[in-house]
Steps between C-alpha positions, in 0.01 A plus 500: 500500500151453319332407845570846651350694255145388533410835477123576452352821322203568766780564770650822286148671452360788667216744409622831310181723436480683152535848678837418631698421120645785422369618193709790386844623658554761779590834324854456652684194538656496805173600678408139541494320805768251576460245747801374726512163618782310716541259722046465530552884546275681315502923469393762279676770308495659133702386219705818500628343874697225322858645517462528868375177533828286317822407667822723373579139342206422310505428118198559302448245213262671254366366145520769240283316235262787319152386421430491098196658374377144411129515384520563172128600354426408112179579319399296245305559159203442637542673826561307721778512744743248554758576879794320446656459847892451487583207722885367368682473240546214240730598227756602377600512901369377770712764689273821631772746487588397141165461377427862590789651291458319204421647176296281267211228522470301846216290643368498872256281691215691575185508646229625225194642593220416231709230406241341298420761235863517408431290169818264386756719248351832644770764510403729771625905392540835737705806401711687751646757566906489609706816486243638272530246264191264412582163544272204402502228770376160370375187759478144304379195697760253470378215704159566636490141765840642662379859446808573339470872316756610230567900543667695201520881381626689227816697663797256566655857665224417744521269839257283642500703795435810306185354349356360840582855646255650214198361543489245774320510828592435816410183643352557824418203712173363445390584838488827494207509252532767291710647214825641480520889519758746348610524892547104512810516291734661704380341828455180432901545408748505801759830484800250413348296261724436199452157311230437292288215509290434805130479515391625816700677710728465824253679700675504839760735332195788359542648863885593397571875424818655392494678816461137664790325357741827539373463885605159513858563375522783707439248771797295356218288394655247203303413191537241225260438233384173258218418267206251513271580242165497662271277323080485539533130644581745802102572513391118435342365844566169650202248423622269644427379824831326562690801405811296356283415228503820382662563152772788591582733229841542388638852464842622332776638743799681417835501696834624459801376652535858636174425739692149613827731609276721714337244637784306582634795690206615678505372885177715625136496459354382150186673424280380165304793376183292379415121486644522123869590669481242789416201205741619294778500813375147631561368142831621454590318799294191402666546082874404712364237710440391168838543382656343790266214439464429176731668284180666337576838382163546386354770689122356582362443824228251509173603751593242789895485404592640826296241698651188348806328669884647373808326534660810544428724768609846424512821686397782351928599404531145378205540272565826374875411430414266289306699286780769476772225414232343194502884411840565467613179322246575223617869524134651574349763702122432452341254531094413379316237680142428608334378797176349620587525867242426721601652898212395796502410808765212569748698250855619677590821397874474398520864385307753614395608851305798424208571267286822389197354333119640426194313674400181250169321391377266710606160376825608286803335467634831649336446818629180539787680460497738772350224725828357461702808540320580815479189646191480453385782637313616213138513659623746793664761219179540294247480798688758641555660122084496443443644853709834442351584155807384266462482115512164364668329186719700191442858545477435918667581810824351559658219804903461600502136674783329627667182516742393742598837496906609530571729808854599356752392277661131496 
């Protein structure tokens, strides 16, 4: 399938002026606008519309991952400062979730601002403050080619996520230019975020309230929730002209054989909340094609897996079955896998017919993305987007689109 996705970059551009990235977030949430697209249908309504705007037998897929305070700022003897900028981590897990409860020494890749006067053998010290006790927090440069750095502190009574939490700052994407406020911590946070670990957030889910998601059960409305951990190779643009060059990042996603019932049983509308949820759904599908196929119960999706030929063609019930019956012969109920999967135009959706998503870079792999979800009709949705004043990128407005879109229940 290489030959149909001769895909070049200058087709997904367009011109987004400074003034239109939103810079800060509106002072409430559901304030933003929300775009509706269907069927090359295009109309205009706030997000606090969206209950009246899903079928009775919708389910909303939403990623609960919490963003990690994951700049961690060190001063050294001299002075200077050295940003160590949490990217994944190395030992004594590669796992996220376990990573952030552990108790003792660990070591992350990172990228490290002022790399270069962080002299071989120097230990790096900060004291803070947890529960009123001072606790001194010490950063060692294990391997400085892989930009591997060795974290330790004096409390084992302490967790990783408790020292992060202390005295990290939020990393807000590079784009918006400026540095993270006391306000940025609980906004750049969705209201159902629970697992720690990602990096930036899922930003099409900072528009939820409380008051939102009671609506939506109200409305009969169902809900299900799984993690990708966010990472910054979210941010990284394609160079690429021939965009299937492009080296896709791989992030960590979390699902539990709970999720794979529910799914299973769910004959409606399947709404992703955020380009993090619709990867991780595609690649759950794509992780039992890969079971069926292969007997590989390794869960990694490769960037172009899905476009390469399968001897096995498997619904979406086929797939997830599969998945279920590896999960109950080893007697599991979560399951931690990564993916690297890369959705643009020429990609069949096998999951999800719905998606609530911000407005993306120009050039992104998430474009591509919705180019593909919307057939592409990509150019139309932010023309019309820049015309009637929306707010662009993280802390924007919001978009539903849809996908072959169910009219009732099958």
């Amino acid at each position: 399938m290489e030959a149909k996705l001769d895909i070049k970059l200058s087709d997904y551009q367009y011109e987004l002026p400074e003034d239109r990235i939103a810079k800060f977030p509106l002072e409430k949430r559901d304030h933003s606008k929300l775009l509706h697209f269907e069927a090359g249908q295009i109309e205009h309504y706030h997000f606090y519309d969206l209950p009246g705007l899903l079928p009775s037998d919708t389910l909303m897929v939403f990623n609960n991952t919490k963003v990690i305070p994951a700049r961690l700022i060190f001063q050294r003897s001299t002075g200077a400062k050295i940003e160590i900028f949490l990217l994944q981590p190395i030992a004594p897990s590669t796992v996220i979730n376990e990573i952030m409860v552990h108790h003792g020494p660990l070591t992350w890749e990172a990228m490290v601002g002022n790399l270069k006067k962080w002299k071989e053998d120097e230990v790096l010290e900060r004291t803070v403050s947890i529960d009123g006790r001072a606790i001194n927090v010490k950063a060692e440069l294990e391997n400085r080619e892989s930009r591997w750095v060795r974290v330790s502190w004096d409390n084992e009574q302490i967790t990783f996520a408790a020292i992060v939490e202390a005295f990290g700052e939020v990393p807000l994407p590079p784009y918006l230019n400026r540095k993270a406020t006391q306000e940025d911590k609980p906004r750049y946070q969705t209201v159902y975020s629970k697992k720690e670990g990602a990096v930036a957030a899922p930003t099409a889910g900072l528009h939820f309230t409380d008051e939102i998601l009671k609506k939506l059960d109200n409305y009969g409305i169902k809900s299900d929730y799984l993690t990708l951990h966010v990472g910054a190779g979210t941010f990284q643009p394609i160079k690429d002209e021939k965009v299937t060059d492009h080296p896709m990042h791989s992030e960590q996603v979390v699902i539990r054989k709970e999720n794979l019932i529910n799914f299973l049983n769910h004959r409606g509308n399947i709404v992703a909340v955020g380009t993090t949820s619709m990867r991780s759904l595609e690649s759950i599908y794509w992780y039992g094609v890969k079971i069926l196929n292969e007997n590989d119960k390794h869960f990694f999706i490769p960037k172009l897996y899905p476009y390469q030929d399968h001897n096995v063609k498997a619904d979406l019930h086929k797939s997830l079955t599969a998945i279920v019956d590896y999960m109950e012969s080893e007697q599991i109920d979560e399951i931690t896998g990564s993916t690297e999967i890369f959705i643009m135009p020429g990609y069949e959706f096998r999951f999800c017919n719905g998606l609530l998503t911000n407005f993306h870079q120009p050039g992104s792999t998430l474009i591509l993305l919705v180019a593909a979800f919307t057939k592409n009709n990509w150019k139309n949705i932010y023309t019309e987007a820049l015309s009637q004043d929306y707010r662009f990128l993280s802390y924007g407005d919001s978009s539903l689109l849809w996908h072959n879109k169910k009219t009732g229940s099958d």
